[in-house]
Z-matrix of the N, CA and C atoms (Angstrom, degrees):
N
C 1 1.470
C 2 1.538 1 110.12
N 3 1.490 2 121.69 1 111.22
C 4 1.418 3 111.70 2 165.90
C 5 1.570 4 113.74 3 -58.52
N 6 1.542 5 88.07 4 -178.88
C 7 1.507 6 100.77 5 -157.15
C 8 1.897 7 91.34 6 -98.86
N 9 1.066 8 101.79 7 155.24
C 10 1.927 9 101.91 8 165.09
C 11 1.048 10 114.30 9 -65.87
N 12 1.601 11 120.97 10 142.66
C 13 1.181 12 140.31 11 172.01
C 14 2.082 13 99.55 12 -48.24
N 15 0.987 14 88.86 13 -57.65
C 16 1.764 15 110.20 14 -168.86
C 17 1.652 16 102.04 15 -83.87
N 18 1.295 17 92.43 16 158.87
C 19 1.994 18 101.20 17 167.02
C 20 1.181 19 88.07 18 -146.08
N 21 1.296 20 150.82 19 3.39
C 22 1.558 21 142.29 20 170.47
C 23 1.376 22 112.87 21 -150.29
N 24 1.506 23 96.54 22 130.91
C 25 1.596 24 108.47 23 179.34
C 26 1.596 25 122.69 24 -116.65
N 27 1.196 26 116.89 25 87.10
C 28 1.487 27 122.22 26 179.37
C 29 1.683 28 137.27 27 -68.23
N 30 1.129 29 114.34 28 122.06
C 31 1.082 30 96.25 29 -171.50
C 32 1.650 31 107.72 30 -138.45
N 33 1.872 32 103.61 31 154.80
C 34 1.469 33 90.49 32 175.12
C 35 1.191 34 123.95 33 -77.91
N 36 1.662 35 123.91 34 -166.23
C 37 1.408 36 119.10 35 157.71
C 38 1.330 37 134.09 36 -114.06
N 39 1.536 38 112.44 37 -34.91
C 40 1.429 39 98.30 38 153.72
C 41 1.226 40 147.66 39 -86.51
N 42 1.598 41 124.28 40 142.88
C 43 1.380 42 105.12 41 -170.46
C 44 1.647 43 115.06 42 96.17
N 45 1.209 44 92.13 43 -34.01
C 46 1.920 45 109.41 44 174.32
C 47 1.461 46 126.84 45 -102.35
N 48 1.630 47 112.56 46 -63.17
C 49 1.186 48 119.43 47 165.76
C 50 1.844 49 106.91 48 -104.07
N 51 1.206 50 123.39 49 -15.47
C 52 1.418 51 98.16 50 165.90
C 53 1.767 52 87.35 51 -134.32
N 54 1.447 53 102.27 52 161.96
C 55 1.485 54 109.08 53 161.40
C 56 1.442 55 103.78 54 -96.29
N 57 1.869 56 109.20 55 179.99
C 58 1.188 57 110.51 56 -154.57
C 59 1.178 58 102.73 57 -172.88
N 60 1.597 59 132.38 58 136.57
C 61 1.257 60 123.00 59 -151.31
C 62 1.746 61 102.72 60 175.13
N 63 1.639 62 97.86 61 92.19
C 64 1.370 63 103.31 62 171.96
C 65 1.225 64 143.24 63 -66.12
N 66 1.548 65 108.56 64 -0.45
C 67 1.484 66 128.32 65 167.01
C 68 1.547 67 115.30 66 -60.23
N 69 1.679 68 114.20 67 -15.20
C 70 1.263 69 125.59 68 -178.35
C 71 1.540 70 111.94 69 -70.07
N 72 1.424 71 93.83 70 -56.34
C 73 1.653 72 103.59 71 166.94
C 74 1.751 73 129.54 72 -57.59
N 75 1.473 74 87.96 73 -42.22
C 76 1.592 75 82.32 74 179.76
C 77 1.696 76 107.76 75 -61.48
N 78 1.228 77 114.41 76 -45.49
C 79 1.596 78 104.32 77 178.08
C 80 1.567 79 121.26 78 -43.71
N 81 1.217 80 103.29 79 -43.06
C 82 1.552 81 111.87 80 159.67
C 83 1.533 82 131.23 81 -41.86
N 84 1.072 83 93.82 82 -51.67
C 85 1.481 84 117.91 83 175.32
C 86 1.815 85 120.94 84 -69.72
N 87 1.272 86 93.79 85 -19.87
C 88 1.528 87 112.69 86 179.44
C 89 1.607 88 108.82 87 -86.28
N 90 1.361 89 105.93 88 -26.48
C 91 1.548 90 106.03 89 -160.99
C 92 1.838 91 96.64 90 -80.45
N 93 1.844 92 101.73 91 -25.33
C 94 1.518 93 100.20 92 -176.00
C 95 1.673 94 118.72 93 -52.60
N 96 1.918 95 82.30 94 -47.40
C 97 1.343 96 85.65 95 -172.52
C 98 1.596 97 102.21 96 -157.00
N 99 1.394 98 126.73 97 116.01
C 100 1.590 99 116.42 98 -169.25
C 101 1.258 100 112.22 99 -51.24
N 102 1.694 101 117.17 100 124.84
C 103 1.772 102 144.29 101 150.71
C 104 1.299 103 77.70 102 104.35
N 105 1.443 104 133.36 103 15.02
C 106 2.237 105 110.12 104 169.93
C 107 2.047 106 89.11 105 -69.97
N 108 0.677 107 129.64 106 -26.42
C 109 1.940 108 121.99 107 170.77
C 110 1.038 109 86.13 108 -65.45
N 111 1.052 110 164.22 109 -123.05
C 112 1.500 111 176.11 110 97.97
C 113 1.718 112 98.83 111 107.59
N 114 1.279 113 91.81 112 -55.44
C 115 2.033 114 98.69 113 -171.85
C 116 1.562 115 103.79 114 -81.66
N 117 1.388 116 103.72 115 -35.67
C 118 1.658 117 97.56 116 156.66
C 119 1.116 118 140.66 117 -31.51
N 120 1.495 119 104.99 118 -79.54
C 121 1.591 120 125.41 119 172.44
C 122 1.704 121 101.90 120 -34.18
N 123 1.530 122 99.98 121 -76.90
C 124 1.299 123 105.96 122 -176.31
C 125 1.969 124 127.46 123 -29.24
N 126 1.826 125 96.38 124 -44.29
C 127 1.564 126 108.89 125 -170.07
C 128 1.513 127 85.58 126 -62.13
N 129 1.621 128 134.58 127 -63.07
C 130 1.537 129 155.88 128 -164.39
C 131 1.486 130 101.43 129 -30.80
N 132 1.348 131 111.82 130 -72.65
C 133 1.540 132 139.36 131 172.04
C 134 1.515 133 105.07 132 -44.72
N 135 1.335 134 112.64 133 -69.69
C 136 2.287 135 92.60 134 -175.24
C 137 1.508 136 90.25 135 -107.04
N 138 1.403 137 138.66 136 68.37
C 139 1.360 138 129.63 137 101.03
C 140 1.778 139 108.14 138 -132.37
N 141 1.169 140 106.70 139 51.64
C 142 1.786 141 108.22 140 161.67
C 143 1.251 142 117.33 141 -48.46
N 144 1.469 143 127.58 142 -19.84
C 145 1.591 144 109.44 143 -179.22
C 146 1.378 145 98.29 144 -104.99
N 147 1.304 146 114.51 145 4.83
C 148 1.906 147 102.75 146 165.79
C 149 1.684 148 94.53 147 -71.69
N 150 1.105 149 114.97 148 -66.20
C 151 1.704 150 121.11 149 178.58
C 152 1.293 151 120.40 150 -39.86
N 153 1.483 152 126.89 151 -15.44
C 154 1.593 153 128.55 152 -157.48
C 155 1.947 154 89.57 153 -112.69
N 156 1.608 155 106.26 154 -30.47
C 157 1.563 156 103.56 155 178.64
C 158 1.390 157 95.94 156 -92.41
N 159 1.127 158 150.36 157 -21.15
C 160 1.388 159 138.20 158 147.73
C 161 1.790 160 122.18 159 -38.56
N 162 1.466 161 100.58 160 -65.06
C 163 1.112 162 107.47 161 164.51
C 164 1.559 163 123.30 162 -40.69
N 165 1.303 164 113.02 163 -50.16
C 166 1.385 165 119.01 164 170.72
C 167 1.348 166 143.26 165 -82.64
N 168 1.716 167 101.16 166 15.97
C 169 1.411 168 122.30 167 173.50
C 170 1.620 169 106.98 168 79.40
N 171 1.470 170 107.69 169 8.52
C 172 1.627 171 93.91 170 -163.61
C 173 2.047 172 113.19 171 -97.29
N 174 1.293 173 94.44 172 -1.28
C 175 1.713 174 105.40 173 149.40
C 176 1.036 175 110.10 174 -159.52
N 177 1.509 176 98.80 175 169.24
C 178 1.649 177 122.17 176 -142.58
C 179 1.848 178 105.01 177 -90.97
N 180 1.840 179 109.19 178 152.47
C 181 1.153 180 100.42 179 -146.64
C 182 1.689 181 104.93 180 -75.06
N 183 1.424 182 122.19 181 -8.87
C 184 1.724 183 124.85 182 160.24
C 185 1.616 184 107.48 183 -71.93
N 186 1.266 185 118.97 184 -22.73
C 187 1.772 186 101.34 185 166.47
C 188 1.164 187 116.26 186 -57.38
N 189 1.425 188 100.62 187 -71.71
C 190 1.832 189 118.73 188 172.04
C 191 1.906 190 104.27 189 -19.06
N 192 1.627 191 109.60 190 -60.78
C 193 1.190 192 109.72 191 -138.26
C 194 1.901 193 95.92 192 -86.39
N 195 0.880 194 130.70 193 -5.75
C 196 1.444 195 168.33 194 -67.00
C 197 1.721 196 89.34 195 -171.88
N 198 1.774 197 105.40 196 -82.75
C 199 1.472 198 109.72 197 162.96
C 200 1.166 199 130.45 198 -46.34
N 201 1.559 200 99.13 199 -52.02
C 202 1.922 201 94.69 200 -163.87
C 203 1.239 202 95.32 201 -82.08
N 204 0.894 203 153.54 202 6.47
C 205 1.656 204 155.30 203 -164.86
C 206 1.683 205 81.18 204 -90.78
N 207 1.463 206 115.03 205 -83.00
C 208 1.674 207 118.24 206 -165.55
C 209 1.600 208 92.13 207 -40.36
N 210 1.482 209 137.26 208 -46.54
C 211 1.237 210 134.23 209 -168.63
C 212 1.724 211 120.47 210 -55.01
N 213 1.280 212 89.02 211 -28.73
C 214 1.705 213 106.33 212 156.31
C 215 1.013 214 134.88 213 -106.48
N 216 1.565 215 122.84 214 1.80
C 217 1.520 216 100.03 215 162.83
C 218 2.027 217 102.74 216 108.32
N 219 1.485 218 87.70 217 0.54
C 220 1.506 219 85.66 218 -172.16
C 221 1.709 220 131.00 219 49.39
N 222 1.758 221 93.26 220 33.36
C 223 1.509 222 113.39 221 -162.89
C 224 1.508 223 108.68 222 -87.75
N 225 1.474 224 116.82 223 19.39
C 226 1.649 225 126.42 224 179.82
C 227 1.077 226 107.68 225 -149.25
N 228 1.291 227 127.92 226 172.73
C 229 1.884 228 126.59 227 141.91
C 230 1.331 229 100.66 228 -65.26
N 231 1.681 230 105.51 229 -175.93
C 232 1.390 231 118.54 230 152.79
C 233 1.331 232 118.50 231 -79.71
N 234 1.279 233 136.42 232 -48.71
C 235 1.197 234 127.21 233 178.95
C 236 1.838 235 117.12 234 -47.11
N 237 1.666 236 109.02 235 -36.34
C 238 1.323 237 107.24 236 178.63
C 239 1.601 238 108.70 237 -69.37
N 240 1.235 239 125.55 238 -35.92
C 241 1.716 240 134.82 239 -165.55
C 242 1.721 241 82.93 240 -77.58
N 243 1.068 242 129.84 241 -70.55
C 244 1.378 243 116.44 242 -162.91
C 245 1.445 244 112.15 243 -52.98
N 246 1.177 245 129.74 244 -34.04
C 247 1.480 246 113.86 245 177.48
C 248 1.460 247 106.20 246 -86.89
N 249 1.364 248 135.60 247 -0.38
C 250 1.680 249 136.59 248 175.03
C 251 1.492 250 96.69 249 -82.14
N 252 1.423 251 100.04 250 -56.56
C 253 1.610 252 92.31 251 -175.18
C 254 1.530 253 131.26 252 -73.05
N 255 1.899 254 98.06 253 6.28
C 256 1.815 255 93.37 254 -173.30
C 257 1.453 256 93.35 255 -122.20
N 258 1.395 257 129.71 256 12.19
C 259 1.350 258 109.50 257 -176.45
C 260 1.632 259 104.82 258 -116.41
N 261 0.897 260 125.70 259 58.20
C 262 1.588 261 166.37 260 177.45
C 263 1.739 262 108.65 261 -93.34
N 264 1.029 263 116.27 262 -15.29
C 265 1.755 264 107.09 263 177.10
C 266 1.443 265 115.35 264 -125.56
N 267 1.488 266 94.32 265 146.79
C 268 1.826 267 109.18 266 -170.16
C 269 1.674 268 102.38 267 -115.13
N 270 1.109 269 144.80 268 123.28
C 271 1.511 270 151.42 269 -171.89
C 272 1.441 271 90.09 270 -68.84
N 273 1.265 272 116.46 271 121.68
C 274 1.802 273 137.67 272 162.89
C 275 1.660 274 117.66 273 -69.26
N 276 1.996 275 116.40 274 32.88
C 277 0.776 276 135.66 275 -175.72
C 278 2.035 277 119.93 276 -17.56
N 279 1.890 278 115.47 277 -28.10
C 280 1.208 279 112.48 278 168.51
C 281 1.353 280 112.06 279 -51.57
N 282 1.944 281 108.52 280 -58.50
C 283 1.775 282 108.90 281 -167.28
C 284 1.007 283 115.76 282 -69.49
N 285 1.408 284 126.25 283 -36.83
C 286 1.820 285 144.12 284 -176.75
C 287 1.866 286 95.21 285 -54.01
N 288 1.072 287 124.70 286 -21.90
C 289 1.761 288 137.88 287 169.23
C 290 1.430 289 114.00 288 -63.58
N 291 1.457 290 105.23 289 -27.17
C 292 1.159 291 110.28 290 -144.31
C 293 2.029 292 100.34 291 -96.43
N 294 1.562 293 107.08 292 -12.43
C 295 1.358 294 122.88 293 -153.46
C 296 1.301 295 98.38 294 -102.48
N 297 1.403 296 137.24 295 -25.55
C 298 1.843 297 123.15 296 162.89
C 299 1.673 298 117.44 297 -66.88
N 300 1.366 299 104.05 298 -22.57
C 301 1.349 300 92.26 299 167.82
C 302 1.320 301 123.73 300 -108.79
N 303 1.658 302 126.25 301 11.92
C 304 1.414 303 129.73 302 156.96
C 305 1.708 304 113.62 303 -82.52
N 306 1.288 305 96.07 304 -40.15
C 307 1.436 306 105.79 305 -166.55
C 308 2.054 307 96.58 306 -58.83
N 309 1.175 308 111.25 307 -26.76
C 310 1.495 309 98.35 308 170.09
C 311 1.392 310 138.77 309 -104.78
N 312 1.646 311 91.54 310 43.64
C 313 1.600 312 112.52 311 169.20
C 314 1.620 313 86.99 312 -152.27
N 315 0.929 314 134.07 313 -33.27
C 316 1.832 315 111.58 314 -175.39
C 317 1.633 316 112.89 315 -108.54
N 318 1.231 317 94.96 316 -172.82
C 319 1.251 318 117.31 317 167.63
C 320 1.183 319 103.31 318 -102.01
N 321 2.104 320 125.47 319 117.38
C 322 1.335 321 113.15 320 178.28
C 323 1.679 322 106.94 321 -106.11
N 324 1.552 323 107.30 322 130.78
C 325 1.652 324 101.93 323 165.99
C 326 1.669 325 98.37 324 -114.25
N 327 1.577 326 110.37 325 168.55
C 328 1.316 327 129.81 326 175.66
C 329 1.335 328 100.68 327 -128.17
N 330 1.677 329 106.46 328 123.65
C 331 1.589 330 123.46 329 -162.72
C 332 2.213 331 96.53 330 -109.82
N 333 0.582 332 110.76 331 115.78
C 334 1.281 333 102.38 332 -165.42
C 335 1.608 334 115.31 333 -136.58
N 336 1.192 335 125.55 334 110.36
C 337 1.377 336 123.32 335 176.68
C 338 1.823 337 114.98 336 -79.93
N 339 1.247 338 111.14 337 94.29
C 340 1.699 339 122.98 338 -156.58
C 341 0.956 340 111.91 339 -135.90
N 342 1.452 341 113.52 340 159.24
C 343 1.542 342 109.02 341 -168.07
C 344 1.947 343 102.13 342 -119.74
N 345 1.201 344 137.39 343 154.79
C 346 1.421 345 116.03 344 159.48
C 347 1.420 346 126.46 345 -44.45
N 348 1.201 347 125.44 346 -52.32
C 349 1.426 348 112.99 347 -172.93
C 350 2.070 349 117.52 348 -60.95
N 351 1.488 350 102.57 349 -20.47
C 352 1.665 351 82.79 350 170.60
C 353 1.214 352 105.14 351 -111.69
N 354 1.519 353 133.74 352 26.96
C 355 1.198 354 123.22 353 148.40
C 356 1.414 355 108.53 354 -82.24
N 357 1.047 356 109.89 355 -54.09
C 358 1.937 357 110.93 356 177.04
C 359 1.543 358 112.64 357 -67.57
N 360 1.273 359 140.18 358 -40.27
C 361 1.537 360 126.73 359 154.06
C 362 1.082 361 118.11 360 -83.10
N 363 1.692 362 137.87 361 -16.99
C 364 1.379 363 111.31 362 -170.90
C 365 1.399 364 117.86 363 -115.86
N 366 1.178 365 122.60 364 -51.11
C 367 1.649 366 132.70 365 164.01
C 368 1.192 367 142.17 366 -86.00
N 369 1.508 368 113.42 367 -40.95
C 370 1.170 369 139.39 368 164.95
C 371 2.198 370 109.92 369 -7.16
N 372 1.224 371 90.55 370 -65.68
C 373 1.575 372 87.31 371 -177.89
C 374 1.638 373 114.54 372 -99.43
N 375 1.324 374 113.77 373 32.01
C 376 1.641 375 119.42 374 139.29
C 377 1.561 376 131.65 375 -59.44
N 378 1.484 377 97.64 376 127.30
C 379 2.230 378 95.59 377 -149.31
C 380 1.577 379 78.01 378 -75.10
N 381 1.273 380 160.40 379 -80.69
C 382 1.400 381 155.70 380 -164.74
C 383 1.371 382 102.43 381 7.76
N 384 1.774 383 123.50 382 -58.56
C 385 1.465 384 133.43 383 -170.21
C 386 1.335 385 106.49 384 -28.22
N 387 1.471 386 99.83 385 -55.22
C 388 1.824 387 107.09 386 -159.09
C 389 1.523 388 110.22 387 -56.87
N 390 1.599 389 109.54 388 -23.18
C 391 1.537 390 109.30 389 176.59
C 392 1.537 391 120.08 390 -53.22
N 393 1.414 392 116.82 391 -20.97
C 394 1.394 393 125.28 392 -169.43
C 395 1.981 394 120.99 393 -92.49
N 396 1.275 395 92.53 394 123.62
C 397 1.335 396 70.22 395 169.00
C 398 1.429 397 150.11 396 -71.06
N 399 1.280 398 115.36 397 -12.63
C 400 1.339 399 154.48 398 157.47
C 401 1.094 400 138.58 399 -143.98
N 402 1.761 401 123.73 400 155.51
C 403 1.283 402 108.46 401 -160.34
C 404 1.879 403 99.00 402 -136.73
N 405 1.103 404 123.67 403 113.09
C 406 1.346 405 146.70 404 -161.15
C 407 1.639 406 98.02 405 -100.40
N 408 1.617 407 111.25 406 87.02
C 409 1.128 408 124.09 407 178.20
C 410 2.014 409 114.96 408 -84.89
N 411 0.923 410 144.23 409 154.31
C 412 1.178 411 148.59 410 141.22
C 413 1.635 412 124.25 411 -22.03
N 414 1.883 413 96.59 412 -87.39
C 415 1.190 414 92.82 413 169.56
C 416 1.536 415 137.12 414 -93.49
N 417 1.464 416 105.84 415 12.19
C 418 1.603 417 105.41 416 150.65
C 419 1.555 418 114.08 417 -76.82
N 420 1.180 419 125.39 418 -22.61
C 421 1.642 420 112.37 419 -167.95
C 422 1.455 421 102.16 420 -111.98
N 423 1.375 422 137.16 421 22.79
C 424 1.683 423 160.02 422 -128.02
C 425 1.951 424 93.69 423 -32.40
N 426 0.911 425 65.50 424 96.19
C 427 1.789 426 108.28 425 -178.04
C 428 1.236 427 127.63 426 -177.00
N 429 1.535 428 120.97 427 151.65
C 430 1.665 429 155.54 428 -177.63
C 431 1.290 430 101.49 429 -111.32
N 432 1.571 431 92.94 430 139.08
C 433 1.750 432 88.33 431 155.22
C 434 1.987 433 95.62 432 -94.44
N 435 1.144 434 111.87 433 164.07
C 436 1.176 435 149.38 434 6.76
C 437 1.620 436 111.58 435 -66.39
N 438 1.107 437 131.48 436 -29.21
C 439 1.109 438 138.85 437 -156.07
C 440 1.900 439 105.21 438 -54.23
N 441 1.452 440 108.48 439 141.08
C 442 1.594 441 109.52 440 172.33
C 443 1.001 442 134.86 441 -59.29
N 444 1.572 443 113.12 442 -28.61
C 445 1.419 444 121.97 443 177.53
C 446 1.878 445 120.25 444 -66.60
N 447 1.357 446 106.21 445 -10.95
C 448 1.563 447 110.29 446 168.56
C 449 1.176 448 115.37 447 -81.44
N 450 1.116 449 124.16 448 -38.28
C 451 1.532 450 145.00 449 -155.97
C 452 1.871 451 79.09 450 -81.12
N 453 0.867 452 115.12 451 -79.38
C 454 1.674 453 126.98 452 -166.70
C 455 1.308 454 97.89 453 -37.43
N 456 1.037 455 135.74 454 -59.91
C 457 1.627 456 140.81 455 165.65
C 458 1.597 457 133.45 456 -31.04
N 459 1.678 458 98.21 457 -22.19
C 460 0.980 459 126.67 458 -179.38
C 461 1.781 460 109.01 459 -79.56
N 462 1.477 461 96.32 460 -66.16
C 463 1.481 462 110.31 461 156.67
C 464 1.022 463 133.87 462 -67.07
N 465 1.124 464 149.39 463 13.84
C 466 1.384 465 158.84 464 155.61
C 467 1.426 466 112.90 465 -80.34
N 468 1.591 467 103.23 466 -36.05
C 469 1.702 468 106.90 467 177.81
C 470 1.146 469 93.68 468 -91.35
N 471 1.465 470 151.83 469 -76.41
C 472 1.347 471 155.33 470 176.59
C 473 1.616 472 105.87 471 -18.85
N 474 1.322 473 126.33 472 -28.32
C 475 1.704 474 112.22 473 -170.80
C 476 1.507 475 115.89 474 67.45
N 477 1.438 476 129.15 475 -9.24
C 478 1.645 477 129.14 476 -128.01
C 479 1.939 478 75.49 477 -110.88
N 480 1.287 479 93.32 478 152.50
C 481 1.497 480 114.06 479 144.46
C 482 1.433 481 117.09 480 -63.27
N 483 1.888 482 124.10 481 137.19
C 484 0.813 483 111.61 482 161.82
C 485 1.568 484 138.27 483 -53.73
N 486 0.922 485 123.74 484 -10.17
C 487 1.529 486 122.88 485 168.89
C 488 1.771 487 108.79 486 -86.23
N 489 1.336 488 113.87 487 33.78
C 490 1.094 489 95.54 488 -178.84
C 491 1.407 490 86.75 489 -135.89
N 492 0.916 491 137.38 490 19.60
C 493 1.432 492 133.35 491 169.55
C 494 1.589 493 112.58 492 -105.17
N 495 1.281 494 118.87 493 126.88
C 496 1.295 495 119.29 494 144.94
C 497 1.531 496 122.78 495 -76.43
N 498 1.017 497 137.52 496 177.82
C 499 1.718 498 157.58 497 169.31
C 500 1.379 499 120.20 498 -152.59
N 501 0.552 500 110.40 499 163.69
C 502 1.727 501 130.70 500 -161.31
C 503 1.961 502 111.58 501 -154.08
N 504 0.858 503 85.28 502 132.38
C 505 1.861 504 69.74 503 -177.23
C 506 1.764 505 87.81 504 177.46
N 507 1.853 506 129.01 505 149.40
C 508 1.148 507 116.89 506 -171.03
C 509 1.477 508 98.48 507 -98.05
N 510 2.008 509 130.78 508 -33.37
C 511 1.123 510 134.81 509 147.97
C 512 1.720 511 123.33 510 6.58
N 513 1.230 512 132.44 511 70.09
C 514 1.481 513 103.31 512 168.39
C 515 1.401 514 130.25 513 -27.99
N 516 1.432 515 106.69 514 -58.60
C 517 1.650 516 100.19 515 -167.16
C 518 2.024 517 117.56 516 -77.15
N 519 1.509 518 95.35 517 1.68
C 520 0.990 519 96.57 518 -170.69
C 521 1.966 520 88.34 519 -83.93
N 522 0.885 521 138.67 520 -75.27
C 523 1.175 522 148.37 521 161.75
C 524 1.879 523 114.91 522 -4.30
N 525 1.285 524 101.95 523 -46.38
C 526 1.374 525 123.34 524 179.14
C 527 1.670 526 92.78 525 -61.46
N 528 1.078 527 100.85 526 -88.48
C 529 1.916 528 109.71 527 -178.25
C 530 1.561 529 114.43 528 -19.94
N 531 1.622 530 116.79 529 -49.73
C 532 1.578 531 135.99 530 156.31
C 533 1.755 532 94.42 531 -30.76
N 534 1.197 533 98.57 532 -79.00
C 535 1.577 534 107.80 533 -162.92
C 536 1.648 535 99.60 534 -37.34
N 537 1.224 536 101.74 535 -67.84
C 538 1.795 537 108.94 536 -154.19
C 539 1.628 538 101.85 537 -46.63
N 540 1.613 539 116.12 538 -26.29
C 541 1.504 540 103.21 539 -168.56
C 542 1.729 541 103.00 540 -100.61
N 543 0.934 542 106.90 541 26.00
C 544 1.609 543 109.38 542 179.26
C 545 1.303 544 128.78 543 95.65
N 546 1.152 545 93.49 544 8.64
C 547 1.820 546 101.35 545 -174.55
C 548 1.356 547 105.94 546 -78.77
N 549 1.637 548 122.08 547 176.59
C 550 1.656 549 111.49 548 171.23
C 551 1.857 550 62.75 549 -128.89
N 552 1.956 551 85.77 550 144.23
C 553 1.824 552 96.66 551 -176.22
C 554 2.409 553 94.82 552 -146.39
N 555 1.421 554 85.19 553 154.77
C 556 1.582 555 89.33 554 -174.95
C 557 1.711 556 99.93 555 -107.97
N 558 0.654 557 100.49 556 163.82
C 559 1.865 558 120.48 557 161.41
C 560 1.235 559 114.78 558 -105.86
N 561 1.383 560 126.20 559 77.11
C 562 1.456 561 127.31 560 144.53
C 563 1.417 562 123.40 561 0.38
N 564 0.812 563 107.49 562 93.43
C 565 2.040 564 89.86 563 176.86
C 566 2.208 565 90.76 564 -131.93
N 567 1.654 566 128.39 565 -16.42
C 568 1.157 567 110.17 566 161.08
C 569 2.036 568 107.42 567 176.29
N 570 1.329 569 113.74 568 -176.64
C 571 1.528 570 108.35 569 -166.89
C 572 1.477 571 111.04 570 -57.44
N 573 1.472 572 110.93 571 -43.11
C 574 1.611 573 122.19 572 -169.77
C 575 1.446 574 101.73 573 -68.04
N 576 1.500 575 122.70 574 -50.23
C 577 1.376 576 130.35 575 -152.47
C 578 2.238 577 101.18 576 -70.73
N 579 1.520 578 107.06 577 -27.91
C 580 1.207 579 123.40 578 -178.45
C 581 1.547 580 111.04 579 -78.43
N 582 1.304 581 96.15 580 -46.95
C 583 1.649 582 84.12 581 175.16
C 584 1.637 583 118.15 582 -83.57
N 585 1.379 584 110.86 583 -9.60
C 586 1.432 585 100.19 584 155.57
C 587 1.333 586 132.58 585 -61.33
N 588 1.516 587 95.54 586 -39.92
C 589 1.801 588 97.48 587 -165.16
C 590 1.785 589 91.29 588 -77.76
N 591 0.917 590 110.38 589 -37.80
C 592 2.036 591 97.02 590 -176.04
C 593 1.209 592 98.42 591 -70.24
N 594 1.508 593 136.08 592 -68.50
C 595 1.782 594 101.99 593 169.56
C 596 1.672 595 138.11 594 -22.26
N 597 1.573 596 112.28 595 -36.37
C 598 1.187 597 96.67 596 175.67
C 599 1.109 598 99.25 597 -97.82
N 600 1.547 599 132.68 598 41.90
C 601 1.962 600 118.85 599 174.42
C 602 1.396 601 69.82 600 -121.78
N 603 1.578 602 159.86 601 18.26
C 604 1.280 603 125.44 602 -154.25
C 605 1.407 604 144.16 603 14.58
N 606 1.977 605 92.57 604 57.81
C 607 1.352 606 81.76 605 167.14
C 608 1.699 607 123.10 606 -96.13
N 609 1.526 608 89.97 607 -20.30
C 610 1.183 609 105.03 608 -172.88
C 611 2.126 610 107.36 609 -106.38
């Protein structure tokens, strides 16, 4: 029996292993008070780099919550906004299938651009997790992908040569960035289209 091309299989989480869809929340947000989804989106959209330094651990999760609150009008608590804004994901139960029988030929990590509040209200206690051997958060390692310093984080726990990683992620450029540092990486685009391309990498 040859040996695998790969010894580690990375993958993201949203969009991949769970879907995700803030239209859920805004309805929520509507019921508080009609178009507060509306002032949402909008606050979300022109302050994205409050959300991207959230994401990246680089302020704290009452700053974050702190902003978008004034962005609404202070029309909730925090405890109510944090569970509106993290219960936004649905488990992609086809690929999440796909991880009892990888996990017993690889090493699995989860590369994930995330923020604390929907790991602690929204995903966090999805049983799939435990399949992984590690979990390569955003703002624990204060880093983004595209950026290298996530990716590196990845490999540092893995031990692996970059050519020994796969990725998975639905992001083009996120995938691209994979590529440039030696990784071999897929483009997500759905369940059928994924288990094709790992059939022809032989993983499966």
């Amino acid at each position: 029996m040859t040996a695998h091309k790969y010894s580690v299989i990375v993958f993201d989480l949203g969009n991949v292993l769970v879907n995700f869809d803030y239209n859920i929340a805004v309805k929520k947000f509507d019921k508080i008070e009609p178009n507060l989804g509306k002032k949402f989106l909008e606050h979300h959209k022109n302050n994205y780099h409050i959300h991207r330094e959230f994401e990246k651990g680089m302020i704290s999760e009452n700053e974050f919550i702190k902003t978008v609150l004034s962005g609404v009008n202070h029309k909730m608590d925090s405890a109510t906004f944090s569970k509106i804004y993290s219960d936004i994901f649905t488990p992609n139960n086809e690929v999440i299938s796909l991880l009892p029988a990888l996990k017993k030929k690889f090493k699995l990590i989860l590369l994930s651009n995330t923020d604390l509040l929907h790991k602690k209200y929204g995903w966090e206690n999805y049983q799939f997790l435990s399949q992984f051997d590690h979990l390569v958060l955003s703002f624990e390692v204060g880093s983004v992908k595209p950026e290298e310093k996530i990716y590196k984080a990845v490999e540092k726990y893995s031990k692996a040569l970059p050519q020994k990683h796969l990725y998975i992620d639905d992001i083009a450029e996120y995938v691209e960035a994979a590529k440039k540092l030696g990784w071999d990486a897929i483009q997500f685009l759905n369940y059928t289209q994924l288990l094709e391309e790992l059939k022809s990498r032989e993983v499966f």
